[in-house]
N, C-alpha and C positions, 0 to 999 in steps of 0.2 A: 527292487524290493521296497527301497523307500517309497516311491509312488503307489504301491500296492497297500501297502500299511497305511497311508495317509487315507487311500479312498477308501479304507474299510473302515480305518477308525474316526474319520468323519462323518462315519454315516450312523455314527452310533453301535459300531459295535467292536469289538475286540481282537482286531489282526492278531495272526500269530504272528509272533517276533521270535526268536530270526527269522523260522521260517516253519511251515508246516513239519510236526516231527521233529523237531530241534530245538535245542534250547542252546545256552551262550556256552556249555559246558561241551556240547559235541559241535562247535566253529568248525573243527578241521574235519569231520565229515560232510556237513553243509559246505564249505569250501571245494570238498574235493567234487562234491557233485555238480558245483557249478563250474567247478576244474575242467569237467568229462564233460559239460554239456555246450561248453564252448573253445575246446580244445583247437578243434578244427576250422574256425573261424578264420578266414584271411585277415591280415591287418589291415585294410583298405576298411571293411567292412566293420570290424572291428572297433576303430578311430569313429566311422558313421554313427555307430550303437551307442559309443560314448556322447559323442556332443549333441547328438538327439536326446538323451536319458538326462544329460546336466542341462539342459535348455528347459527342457521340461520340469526338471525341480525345482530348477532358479524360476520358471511360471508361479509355482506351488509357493514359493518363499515369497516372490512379489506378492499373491494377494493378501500376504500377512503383517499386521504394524510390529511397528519393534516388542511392546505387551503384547500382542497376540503371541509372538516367538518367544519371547523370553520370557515370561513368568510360569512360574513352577505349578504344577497339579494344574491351568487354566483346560487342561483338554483330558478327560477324563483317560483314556487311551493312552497316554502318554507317560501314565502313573506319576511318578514324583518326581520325573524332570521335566524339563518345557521340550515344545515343537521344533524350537531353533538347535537346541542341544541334539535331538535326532536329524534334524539337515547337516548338521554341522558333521557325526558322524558318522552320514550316506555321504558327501560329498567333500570338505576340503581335509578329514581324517584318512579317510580311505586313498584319497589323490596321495596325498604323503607316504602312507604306508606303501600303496602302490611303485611309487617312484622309488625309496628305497630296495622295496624289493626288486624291479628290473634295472637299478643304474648297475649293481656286479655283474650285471649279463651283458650289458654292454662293451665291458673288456673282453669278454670271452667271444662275442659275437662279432665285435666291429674289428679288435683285437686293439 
């Protein structure tokens, strides 16, 4: 999603964030649809989509200086936070959040 918002809002125009149809108040409908739409995924493939999609962001972040990422309102798109504050988080908020979420599954699965 990040990637998708970057190429739109650097081209001058205004990604929907979070996502088409959504806003930060229905998260857990937009969640669940990404729920269903990758449910079925093997973890093999799974693990592939991830380090492909963070390879590609950390791309996006490289051709940024430290003011290009951190200075507030510099990218119109962005509104009243900076560039870096949205990598930040698509990328190392989400991994945390992520990780919390599946470390209690690991007792139940691994036992």
């Amino acid at each position: 999603m990040m990637q998708t918002w970057y190429k739109v809002g650097m081209s001058g125009k205004k990604p929907a964030i979070p996502a088409e149809g959504f806003t930060f108040q229905t998260l857990p409908a937009l969640n669940h649809r990404i729920w269903e739409q990758y449910k079925g995924t093997e973890l093999k493939k799974a693990i592939a989509m991830f380090k492909k999609s963070h390879k590609d962001v950390m791309a996006l972040v490289a051709k940024h200086s430290n003011n290009e990422l951190f200075t507030k309102k510099k990218y119109q798109w962005t509104g009243t936070t900076s560039l870096g504050a949205y990598f930040i988080s698509a990328t190392s908020s989400h991994y945390d959040w992520g990780l919390k979420t599946v470390k209690p599954l690991k007792k139940i699965v691994f036992f």
